[in-house]
Structures are given as C-alpha cells and as structure tokens.
Backbone as XML, in Angstrom:
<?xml version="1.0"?>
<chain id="A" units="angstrom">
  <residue number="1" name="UNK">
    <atom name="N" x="26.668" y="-122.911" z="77.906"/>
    <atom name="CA" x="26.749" y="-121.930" z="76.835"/>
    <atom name="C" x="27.317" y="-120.608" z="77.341"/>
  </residue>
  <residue number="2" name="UNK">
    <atom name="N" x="26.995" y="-120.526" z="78.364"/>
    <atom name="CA" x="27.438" y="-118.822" z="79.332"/>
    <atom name="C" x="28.604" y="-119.123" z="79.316"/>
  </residue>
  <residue number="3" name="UNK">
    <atom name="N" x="29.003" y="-120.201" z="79.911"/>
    <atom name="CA" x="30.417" y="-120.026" z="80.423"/>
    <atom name="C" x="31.641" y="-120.273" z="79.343"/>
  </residue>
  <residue number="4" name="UNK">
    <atom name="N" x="30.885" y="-120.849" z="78.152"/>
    <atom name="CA" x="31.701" y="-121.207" z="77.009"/>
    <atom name="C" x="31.536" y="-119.242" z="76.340"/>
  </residue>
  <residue number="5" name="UNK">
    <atom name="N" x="31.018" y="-118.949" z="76.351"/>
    <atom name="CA" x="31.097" y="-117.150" z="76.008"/>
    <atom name="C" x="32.128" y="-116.539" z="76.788"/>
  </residue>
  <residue number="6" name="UNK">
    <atom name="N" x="32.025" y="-116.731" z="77.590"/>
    <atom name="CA" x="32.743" y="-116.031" z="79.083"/>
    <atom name="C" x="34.591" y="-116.926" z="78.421"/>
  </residue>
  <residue number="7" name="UNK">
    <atom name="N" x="34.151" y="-117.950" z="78.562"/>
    <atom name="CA" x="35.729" y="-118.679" z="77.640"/>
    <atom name="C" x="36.250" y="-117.718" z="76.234"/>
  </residue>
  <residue number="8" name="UNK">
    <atom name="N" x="35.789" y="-117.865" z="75.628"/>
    <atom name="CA" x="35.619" y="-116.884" z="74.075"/>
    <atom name="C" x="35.918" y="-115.749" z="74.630"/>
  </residue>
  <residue number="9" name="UNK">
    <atom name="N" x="35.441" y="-115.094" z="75.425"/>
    <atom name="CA" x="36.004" y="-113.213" z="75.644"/>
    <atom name="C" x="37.054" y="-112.988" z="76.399"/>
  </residue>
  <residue number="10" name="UNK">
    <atom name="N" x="37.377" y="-114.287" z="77.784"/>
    <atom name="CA" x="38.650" y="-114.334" z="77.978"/>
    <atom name="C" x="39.684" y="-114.223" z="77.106"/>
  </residue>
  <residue number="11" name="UNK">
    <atom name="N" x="39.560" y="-115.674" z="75.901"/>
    <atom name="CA" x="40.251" y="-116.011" z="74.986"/>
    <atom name="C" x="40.651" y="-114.657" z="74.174"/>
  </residue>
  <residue number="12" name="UNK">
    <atom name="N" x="39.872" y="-114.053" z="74.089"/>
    <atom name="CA" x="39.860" y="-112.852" z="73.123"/>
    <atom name="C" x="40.928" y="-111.498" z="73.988"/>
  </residue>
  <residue number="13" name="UNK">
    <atom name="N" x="39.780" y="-111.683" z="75.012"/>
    <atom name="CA" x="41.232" y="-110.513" z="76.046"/>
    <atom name="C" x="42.760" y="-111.102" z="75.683"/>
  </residue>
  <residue number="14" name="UNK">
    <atom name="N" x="42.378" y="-112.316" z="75.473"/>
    <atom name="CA" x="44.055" y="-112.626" z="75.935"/>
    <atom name="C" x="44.534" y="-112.061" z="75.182"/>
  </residue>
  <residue number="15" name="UNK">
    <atom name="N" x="43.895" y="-112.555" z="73.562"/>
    <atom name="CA" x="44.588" y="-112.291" z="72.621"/>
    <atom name="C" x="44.925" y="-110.754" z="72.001"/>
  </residue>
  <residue number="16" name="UNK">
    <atom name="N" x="43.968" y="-109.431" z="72.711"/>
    <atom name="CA" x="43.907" y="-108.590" z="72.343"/>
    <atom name="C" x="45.473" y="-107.982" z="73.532"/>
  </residue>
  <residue number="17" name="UNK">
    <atom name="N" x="45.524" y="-108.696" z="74.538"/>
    <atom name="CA" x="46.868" y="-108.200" z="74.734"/>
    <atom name="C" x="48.107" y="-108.848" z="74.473"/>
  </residue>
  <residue number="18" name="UNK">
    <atom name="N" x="48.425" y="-109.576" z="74.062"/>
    <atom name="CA" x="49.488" y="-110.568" z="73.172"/>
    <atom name="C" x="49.783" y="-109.411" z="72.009"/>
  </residue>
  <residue number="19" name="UNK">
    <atom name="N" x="48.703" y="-108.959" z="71.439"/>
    <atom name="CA" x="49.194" y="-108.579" z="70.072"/>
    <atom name="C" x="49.202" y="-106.881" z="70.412"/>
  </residue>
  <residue number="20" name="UNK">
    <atom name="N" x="49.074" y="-106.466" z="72.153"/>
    <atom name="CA" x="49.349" y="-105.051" z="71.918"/>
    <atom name="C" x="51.006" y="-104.840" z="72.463"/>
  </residue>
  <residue number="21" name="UNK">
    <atom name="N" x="51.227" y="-106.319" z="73.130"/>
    <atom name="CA" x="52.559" y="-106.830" z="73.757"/>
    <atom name="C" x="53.398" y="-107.282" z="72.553"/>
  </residue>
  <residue number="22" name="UNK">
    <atom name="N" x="53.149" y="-107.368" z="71.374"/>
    <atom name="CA" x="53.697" y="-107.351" z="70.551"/>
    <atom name="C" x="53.937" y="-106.257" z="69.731"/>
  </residue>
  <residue number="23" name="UNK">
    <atom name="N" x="52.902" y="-105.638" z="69.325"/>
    <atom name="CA" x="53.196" y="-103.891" z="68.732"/>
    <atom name="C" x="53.954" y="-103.337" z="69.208"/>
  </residue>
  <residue number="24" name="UNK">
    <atom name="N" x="54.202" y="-103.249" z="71.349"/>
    <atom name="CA" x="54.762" y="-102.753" z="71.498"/>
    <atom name="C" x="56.575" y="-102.982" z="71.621"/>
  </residue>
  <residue number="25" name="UNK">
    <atom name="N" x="56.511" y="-104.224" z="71.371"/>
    <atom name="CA" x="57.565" y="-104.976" z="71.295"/>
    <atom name="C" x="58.564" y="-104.294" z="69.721"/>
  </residue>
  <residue number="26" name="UNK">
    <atom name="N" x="57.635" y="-104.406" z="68.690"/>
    <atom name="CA" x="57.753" y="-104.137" z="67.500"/>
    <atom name="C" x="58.178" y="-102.840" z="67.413"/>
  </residue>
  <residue number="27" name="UNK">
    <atom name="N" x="57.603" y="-101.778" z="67.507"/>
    <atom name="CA" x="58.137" y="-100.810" z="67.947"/>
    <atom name="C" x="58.946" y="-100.427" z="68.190"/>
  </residue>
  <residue number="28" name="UNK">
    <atom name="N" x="59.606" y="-100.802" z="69.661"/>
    <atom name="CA" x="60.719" y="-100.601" z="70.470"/>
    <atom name="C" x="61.982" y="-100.859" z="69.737"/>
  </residue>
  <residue number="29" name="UNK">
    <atom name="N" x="61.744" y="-102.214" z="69.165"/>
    <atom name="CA" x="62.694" y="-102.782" z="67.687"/>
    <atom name="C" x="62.849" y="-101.787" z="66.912"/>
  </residue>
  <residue number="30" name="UNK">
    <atom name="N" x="61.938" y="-101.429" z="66.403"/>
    <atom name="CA" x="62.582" y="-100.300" z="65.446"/>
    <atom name="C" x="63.282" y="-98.986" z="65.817"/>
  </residue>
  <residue number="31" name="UNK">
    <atom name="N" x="62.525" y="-98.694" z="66.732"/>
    <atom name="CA" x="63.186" y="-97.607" z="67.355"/>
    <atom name="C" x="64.544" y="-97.597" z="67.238"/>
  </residue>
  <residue number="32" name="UNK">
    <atom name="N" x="64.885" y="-98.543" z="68.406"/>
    <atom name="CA" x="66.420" y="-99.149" z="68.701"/>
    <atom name="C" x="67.337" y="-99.659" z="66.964"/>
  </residue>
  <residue number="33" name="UNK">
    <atom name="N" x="66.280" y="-100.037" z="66.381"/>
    <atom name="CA" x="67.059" y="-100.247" z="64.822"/>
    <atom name="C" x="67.196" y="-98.703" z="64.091"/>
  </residue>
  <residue number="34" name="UNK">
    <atom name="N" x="66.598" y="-97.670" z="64.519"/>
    <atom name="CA" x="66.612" y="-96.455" z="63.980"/>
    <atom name="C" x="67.827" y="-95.508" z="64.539"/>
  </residue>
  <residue number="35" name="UNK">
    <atom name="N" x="68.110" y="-96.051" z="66.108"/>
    <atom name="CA" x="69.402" y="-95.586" z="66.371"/>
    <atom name="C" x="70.634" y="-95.841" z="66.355"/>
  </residue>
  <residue number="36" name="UNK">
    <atom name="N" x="70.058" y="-97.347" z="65.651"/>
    <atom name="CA" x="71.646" y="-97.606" z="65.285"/>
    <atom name="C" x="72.278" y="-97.313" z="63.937"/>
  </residue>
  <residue number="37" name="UNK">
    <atom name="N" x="70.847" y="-97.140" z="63.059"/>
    <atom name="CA" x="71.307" y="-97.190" z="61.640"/>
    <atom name="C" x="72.251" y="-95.268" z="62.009"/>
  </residue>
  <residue number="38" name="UNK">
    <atom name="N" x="71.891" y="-94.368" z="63.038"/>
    <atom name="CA" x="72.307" y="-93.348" z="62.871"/>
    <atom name="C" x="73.396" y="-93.552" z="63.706"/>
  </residue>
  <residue number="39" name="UNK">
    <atom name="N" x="73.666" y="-94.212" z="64.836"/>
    <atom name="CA" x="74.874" y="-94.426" z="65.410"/>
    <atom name="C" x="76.105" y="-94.805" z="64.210"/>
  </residue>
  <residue number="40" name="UNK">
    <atom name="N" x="75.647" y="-95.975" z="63.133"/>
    <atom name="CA" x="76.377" y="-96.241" z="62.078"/>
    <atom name="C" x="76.824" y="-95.451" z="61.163"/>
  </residue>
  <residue number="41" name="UNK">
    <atom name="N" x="76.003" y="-94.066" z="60.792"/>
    <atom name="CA" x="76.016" y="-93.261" z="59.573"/>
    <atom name="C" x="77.158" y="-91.961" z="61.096"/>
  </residue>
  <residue number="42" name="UNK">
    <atom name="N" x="77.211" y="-91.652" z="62.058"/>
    <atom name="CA" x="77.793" y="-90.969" z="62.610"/>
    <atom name="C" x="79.152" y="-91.707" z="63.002"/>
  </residue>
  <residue number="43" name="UNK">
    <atom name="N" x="79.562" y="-93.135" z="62.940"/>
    <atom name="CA" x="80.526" y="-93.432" z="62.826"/>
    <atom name="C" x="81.564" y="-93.274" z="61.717"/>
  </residue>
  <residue number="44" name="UNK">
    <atom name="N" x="80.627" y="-93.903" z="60.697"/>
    <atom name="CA" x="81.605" y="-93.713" z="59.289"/>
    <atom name="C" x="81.880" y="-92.715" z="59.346"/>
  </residue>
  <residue number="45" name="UNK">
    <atom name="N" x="81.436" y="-91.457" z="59.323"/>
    <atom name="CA" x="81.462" y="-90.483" z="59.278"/>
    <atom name="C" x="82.423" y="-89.998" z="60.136"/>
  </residue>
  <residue number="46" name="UNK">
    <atom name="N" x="82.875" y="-89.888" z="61.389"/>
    <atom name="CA" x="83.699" y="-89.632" z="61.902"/>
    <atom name="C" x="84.937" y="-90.535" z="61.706"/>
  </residue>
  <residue number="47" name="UNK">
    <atom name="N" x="85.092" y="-92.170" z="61.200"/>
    <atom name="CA" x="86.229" y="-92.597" z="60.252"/>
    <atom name="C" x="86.287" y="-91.831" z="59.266"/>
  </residue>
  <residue number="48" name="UNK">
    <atom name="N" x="85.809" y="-91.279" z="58.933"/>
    <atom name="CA" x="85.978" y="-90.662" z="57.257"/>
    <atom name="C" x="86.948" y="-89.126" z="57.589"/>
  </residue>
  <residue number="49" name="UNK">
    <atom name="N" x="86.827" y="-88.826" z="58.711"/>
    <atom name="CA" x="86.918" y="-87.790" z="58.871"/>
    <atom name="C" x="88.311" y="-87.814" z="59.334"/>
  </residue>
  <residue number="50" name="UNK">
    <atom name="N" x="88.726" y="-88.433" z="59.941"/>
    <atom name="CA" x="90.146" y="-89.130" z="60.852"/>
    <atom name="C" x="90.902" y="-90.058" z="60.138"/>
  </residue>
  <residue number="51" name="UNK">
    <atom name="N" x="90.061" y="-90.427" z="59.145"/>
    <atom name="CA" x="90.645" y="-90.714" z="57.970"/>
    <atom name="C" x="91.204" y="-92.491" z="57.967"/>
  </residue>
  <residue number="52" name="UNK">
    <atom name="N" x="90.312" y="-92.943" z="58.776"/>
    <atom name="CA" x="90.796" y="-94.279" z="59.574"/>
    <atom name="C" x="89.701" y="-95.176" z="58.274"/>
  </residue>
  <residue number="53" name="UNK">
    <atom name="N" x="88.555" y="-94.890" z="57.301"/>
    <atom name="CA" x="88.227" y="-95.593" z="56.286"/>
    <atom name="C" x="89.186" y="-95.898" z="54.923"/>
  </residue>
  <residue number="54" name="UNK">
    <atom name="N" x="90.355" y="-95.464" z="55.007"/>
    <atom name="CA" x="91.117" y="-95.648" z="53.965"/>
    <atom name="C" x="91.445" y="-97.072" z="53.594"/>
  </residue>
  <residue number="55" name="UNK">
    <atom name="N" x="91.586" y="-97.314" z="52.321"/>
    <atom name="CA" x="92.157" y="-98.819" z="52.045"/>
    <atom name="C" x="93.904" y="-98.488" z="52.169"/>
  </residue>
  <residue number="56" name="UNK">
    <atom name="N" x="94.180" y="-99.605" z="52.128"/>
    <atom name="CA" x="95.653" y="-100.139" z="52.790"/>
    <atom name="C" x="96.275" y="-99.110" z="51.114"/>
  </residue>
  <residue number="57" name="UNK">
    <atom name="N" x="95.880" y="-99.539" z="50.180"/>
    <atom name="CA" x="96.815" y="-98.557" z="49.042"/>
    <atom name="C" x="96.752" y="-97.236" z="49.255"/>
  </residue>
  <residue number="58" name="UNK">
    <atom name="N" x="95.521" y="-96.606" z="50.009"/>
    <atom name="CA" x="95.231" y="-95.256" z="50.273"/>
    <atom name="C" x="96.568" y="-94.536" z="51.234"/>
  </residue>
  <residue number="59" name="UNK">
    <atom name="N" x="96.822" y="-95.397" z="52.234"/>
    <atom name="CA" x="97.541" y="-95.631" z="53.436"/>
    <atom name="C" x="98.782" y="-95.623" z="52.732"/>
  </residue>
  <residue number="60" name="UNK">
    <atom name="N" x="99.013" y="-96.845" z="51.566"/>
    <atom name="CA" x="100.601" y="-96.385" z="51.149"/>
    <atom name="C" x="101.293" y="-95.500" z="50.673"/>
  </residue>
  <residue number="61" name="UNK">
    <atom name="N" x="100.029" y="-94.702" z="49.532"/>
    <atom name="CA" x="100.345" y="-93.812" z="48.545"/>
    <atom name="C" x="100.736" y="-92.308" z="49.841"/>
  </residue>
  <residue number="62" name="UNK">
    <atom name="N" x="100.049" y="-92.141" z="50.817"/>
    <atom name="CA" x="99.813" y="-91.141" z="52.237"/>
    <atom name="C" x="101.462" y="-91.396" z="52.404"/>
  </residue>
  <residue number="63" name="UNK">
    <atom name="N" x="102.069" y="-92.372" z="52.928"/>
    <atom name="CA" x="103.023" y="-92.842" z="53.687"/>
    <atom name="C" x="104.457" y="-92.390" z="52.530"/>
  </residue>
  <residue number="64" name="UNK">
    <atom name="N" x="104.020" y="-92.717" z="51.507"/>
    <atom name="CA" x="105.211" y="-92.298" z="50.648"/>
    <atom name="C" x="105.361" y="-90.992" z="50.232"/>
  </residue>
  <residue number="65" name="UNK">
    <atom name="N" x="104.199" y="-90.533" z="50.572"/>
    <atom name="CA" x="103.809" y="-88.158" z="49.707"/>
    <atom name="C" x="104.974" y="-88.126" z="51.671"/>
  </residue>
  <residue number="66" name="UNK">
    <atom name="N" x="104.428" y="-88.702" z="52.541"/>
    <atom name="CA" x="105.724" y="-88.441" z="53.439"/>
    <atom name="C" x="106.774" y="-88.239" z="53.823"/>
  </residue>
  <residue number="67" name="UNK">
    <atom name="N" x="106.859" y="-89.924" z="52.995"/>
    <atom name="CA" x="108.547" y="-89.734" z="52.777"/>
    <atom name="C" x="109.326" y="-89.071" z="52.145"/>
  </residue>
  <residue number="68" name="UNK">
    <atom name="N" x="108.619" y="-88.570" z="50.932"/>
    <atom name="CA" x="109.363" y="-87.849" z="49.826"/>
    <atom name="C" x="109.482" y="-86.704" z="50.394"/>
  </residue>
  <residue number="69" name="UNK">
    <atom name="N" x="107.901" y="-85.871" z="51.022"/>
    <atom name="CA" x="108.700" y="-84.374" z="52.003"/>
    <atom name="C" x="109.872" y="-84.644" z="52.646"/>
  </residue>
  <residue number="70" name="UNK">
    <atom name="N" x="109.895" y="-85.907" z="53.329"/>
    <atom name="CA" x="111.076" y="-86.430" z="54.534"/>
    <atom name="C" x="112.192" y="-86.219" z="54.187"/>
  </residue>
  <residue number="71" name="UNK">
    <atom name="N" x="112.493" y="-86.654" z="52.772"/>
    <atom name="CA" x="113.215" y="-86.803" z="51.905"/>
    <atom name="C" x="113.822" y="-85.227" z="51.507"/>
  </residue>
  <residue number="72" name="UNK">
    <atom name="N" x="113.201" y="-84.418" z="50.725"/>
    <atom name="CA" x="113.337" y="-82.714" z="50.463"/>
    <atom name="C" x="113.645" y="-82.094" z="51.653"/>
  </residue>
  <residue number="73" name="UNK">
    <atom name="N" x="113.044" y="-82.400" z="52.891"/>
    <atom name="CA" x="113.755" y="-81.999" z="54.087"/>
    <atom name="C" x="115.159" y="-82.084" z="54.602"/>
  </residue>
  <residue number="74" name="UNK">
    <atom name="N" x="115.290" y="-83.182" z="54.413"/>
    <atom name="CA" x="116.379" y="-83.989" z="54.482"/>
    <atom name="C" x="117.823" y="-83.147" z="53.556"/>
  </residue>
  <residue number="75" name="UNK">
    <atom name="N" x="117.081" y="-83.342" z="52.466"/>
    <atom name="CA" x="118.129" y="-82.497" z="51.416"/>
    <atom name="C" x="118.553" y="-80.942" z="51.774"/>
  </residue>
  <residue number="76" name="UNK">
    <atom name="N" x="117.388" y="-80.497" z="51.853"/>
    <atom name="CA" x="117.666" y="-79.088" z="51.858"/>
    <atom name="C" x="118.406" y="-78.556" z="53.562"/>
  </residue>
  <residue number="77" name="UNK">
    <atom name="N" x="118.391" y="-79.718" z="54.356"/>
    <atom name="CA" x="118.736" y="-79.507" z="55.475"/>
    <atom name="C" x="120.637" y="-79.738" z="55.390"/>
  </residue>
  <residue number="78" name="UNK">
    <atom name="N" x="120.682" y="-80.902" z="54.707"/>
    <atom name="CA" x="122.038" y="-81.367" z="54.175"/>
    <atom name="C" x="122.962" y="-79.906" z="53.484"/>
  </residue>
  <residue number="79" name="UNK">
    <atom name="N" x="121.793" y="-79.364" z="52.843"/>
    <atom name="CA" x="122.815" y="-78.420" z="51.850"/>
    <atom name="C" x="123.409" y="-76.989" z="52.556"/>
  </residue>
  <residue number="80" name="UNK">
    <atom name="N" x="122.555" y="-76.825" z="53.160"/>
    <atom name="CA" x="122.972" y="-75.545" z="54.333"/>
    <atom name="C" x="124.028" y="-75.737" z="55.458"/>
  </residue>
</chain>
C-alpha cells in the first residue's frame, strides 16, 4: 500500500511537470507567433511603402503616366 502511494505521487510529480513543460512550451509558441504576426504587419508595410504591393494593373497604369511624361519630354525637347 506504501509503495503503491509513493507510485501515485511519483506518477503525479511526473505529471505536474509534463504539463509545466508544456505551458512552457505553449508560451514560447505564442510568443514567437506574436513576433511574427508583427514581423508580417512591418513588412507589408514597408512593401506598401516602396510600393512593391501593387497589382500588375497598378504597375501598368505607373508605367504608362511615364511614358506619356517621356513622351512631353520628348516633344518639347524636339521643338527647341
């Protein structure tokens, strides 16, 4: 009976550190999930800024307001 108690409170230690080896496990997870969600929100953010989130039509409509200065340059350089 003693030693079956003595079994039971082992059993129990064990289990009381399993589940603090897990909290702390848990934890750490989030943590690390908390710096990425801000690593992510400081990326976009700096695409946004550099302007590298644009869609491909964003990119064309950009490329042609270009050409057309390119273009007025062009002209007014011709006429002089």
């Amino acid at each position: 009976m003693e030693e079956e108690n003595m079994n039971l409170r082992l059993d129990a230690d064990v289990q009381k550190l399993e589940v603090e080896r897990l909290r702390k496990g848990k934890t750490k997870a989030e943590e690390d999930l908390d710096i990425l969600k801000t690593d992510y929100k400081k990326l976009r953010l700096s695409m946004r800024t550099a302007g590298l989130g644009k869609i491909l039509e964003q990119w064309r409509e950009k490329i042609q307001e270009e050409k057309n200065k390119a273009d007025i340059r062009e002209r007014k350089f011709q006429e002089v």
